[in-house]
C-alpha positions, 0 to 999 in steps of 0.5 A: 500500500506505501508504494501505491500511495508514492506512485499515485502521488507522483502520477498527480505532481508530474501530471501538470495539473498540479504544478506547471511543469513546462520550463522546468527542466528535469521535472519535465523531462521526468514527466515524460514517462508518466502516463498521466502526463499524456493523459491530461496532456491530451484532454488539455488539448481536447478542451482547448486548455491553452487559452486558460495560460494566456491570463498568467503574467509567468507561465510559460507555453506547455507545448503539450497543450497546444491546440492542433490534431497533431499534438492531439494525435501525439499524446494519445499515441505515446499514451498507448506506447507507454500502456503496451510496455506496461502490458508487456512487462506486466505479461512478462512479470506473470510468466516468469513467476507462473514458471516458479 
């Protein structure tokens, strides 16, 4: 349960819901691997999110927001490749202790 907690607390930080992550280096790039990120990434842009940052004076453009078919269609994408290696290693994971 201590690990759920750390791993779900990390999905909500590096989501960028909680915390603007663009111009953050590090943090974004570590974001990068989370499929929250990609997720919320993607309703961002379904939504039209972009607008909303025009009104903060320091936030800087999350390029992931951006409102086109294009990043769209990239983060859904990179969503799925990131659920098939979890699928994958998870499959893995069950075959090799079902062989034990």
């Amino acid at each position: 349960m201590p690990a759920l907690v750390a791993v779900v607390m990390s999905q909500l930080v590096l989501s960028s819901a909680l915390v603007h992550l663009a111009g953050r280096p590090g943090l974004d790039q570590l974001s990068w691997l989370m499929p929250a990120r990609w997720a919320y990434a993607g309703g961002a842009v379904s939504i039209n999110m972009e607008r909303g940052n025009r009104g903060v004076p320091d936030a800087v453009a999350d390029p992931l927001f951006a409102f086109t078919t294009s990043q769209w269609t990239q983060n859904v994408l990179l969503l799925l490749a990131i659920a098939l290696v979890v699928a994958w290693l998870g499959a893995r994971a069950v075959r090799r202790s079902a062989r034990v």
